[in-house]
C-alpha positions, 0 to 999 in steps of 0.5 A: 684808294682814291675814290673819284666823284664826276662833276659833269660826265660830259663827253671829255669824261666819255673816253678821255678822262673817265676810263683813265679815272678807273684804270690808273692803279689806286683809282676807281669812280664811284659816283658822277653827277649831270644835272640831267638825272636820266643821262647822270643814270645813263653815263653810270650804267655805261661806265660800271660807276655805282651812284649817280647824282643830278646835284653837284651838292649831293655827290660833294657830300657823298661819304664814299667820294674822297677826290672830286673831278670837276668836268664842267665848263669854266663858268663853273670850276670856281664854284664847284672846286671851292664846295669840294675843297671846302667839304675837305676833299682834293679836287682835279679841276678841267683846263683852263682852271677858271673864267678869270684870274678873280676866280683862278686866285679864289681857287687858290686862297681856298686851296691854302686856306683847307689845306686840300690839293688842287690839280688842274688836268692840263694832262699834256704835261705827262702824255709820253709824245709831248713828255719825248718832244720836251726831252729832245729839247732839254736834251739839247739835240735841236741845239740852243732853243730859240724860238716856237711857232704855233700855227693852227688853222680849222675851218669853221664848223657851223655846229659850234654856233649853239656850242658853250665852247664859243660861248664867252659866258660860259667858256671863258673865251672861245676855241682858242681857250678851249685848244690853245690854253694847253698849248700855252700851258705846256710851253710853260711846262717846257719854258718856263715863267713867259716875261712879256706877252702881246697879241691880237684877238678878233671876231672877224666871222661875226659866227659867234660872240668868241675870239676866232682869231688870235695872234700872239708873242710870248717872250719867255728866258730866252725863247721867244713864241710867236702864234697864229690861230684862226678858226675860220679859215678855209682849211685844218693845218696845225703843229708847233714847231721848236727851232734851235741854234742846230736844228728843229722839232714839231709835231701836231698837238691836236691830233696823233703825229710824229715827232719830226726833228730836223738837224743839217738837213738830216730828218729823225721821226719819232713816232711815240703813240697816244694811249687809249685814254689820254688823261691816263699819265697824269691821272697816274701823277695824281693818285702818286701826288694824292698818295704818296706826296709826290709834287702836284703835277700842275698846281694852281699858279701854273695853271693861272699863268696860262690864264693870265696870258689869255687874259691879257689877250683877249683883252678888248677883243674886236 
C-alpha cells in the first residue's frame, strides 16, 4: 500500500488529484501539509485523511508516509521533492517539474543519487480522451501526421492579478506555463524528442508581470507544431488539432470535448469522457510503477524536456 503525504492541499488536490490519491487500488493519503494549520485541519476532515501538518518537514518525517505528493507551486518543487527523496521516499511532484532546467537537473541527480523515483504528474499522458486521440494517430487513421496547431485564446480575467500563476517568481512563467506545459508535454509523449524550437512571448496587456502571449514552432521527427496563445484575448476558443497526409483530429484539451476526426470530407466523433478525478489513470500508473516496477509513467527527462522548451521561449520576454 502506498501511503501518500499531501505537500500543499491547494485546490488541484481538491477534486483533481487528492480523490484519485485515495481511490486508486493500493493507494491511501494519510497526511497532508498547508502552512495554514487550520485549513491543513480543515482539508483533513473534509477528505477522511488522519494527520495534518503545517510543516513540510513534519509530514517528510511522518513515519506512516511512504510516497510524498508534491502540490506547491513550482517555486518550490525543487525543494521539497529533494528533502522527500533525501529522507528516502518516492516523490509525485506537480507539472511543470520546476522553475528552471538548474532545478529540473538538481531533481535528477538527487533522484539517481537515493535511488528513490521521481514522477512528474503531467496525467494527460494516461487520461483515456488523449490516450484514444493518440492512438488514432499511431494508428495511422489520419494518415502520416504532418503538422499540430495549437490554438488557445481566454479573455482576461482581472482576478489573476494577485494570482501565483502569473506571477514569474512563484510560477515560473505565467498561464502558458501553467496550461501549455501539458500540452507540450503531451506532444512529446505523442511525437517524441522536439529537435528545433522558436517562438515568441510578450507582456503585451502590462496586467501582470507574466507572458500573455506566446507564439512557437516546435519541429519534431518529422512533424512540425506551430502555436499560438493569447490570454488577453476578447474571446475563449482553444483545441489542437493533428493534420495527416489523409485527414485530421482534434479536440479541446482544456475542457470536456469530443474527438473530431475528419477523413475525405467524412467527420467520426469519438466522445470518450473524463473521469471524475483526472489524475486517477495515472496515479493507477504510479502505484503499478511504485509496486510492481513497472516504467515510470514520466520520468524526470521527460519532463524537462518540456521545460527546455519553456525555457527557451520565454527567453527575453517583452
Amino acid at each position: 500500500m502506498i501511503r501518500w503525504g499531501i505537500l500543499g492541499c491547494g485546490d488541484v488536490t481538491e477534486v483533481k488529484s487528492g480523490p484519485a490519491l485515495q481511490k486508486a487500488d493500493r493507494s491511501t493519503v494519510v497526511a497532508c501539509m498547508r502552512r495554514d494549520a487550520a485549513k491543513a485541519r480543515d482539508y483533513a476532515d473534509r477528505h477522511g485523511i488522519a494527520n495534518s501538518y503545517a510543516s513540510a518537514d513534519a509530514l517528510i518525517n511522518d513515519p506512516n508516509v511512504n510516497a510524498v505528493y508534491v502540490a506547491t507551486p513550482p517555486s518550490s518543487h525543487a525543494e521539497l521533492a529533494i528533502m522527500a527523496m533525501r529522507a528516502g521516499k518516492p516523490v509525485l511532484v506537480e507539472k511543470p517539474m520546476a522553475m528552471n532546467l538548474a532545478e529540473c537537473d538538481a531533481m535528477a541527480a538527487v533522484a539517481s543519487e537515493t535511488g528513490q523515483s521521481l514522477v512528474i504528474a503531467y496525467y494527460r499522458r494516461a487520461l483515456p480522451r488523449f490516450e484514444k486521440m493518440r492512438a488514432i494517430i499511431n494508428d495511422g487513421l489520419i494518415g502520416t501526421p504532418r503538422c499540430v496547431m495549437v490554438h488557445h485564446l481566454k479573455q482576461h480575467d482581472g482576478n489573476l492579478q494577485e494570482n501565483w500563476k502569473t506571477d514569474p517568481a512563484i510560477g515560473g512563467g505565467g498561464l502558458f506555463v501553467d496550461m501549455q506545459s501539458h500540452t507540450l508535454d503531451w506532444l512529446d509523449h505523442t511525437f517524441g524528442k522536439a529537435l528545433q524550437v522558436s517562438g515568441h512571448a510578450r507582456s503585451q496587456s502590462g496586467a501582470y508581470r507574466a507572458e500573455d502571449t506566446v507564439s512557437f514552432s516546435i519541429g519534431y521527427d518529422p512533424v512540425v507544431a506551430t502555436g499560438f496563445c493569447c490570454y488577453a484575448a476578447g474571446q475563449n476558443e482553444e483545441h489542437v488539432k493533428v493534420f495527416g497526409s489523409h485527414g485530421s483530429v482534434r479536440m479541446s484539451f482544456f475542457a470536456p470535448s469530443p474527438i473530431l476526426v475528419d477523413q475525405g470530407g467524412v467527420r467520426t466523433v469519438h466522445d470518450v469522457k473524463d473521469p471524475a478525478h483526472v489524475h486517477q489513470p495515472f496515479v493507477e500508473r504510479v502505484i503499478h510503477h511504485l509496486l510492481d516496477g513497472a516504467p515510470n509513467p514520466c520520468p524526470p527527462d521527460a519532463a524537462r524536456r518540456s521545460s527546455a522548451i519553456i525555457e527557451t521561449l520565454l527567453s527575453g520576454v517583452a
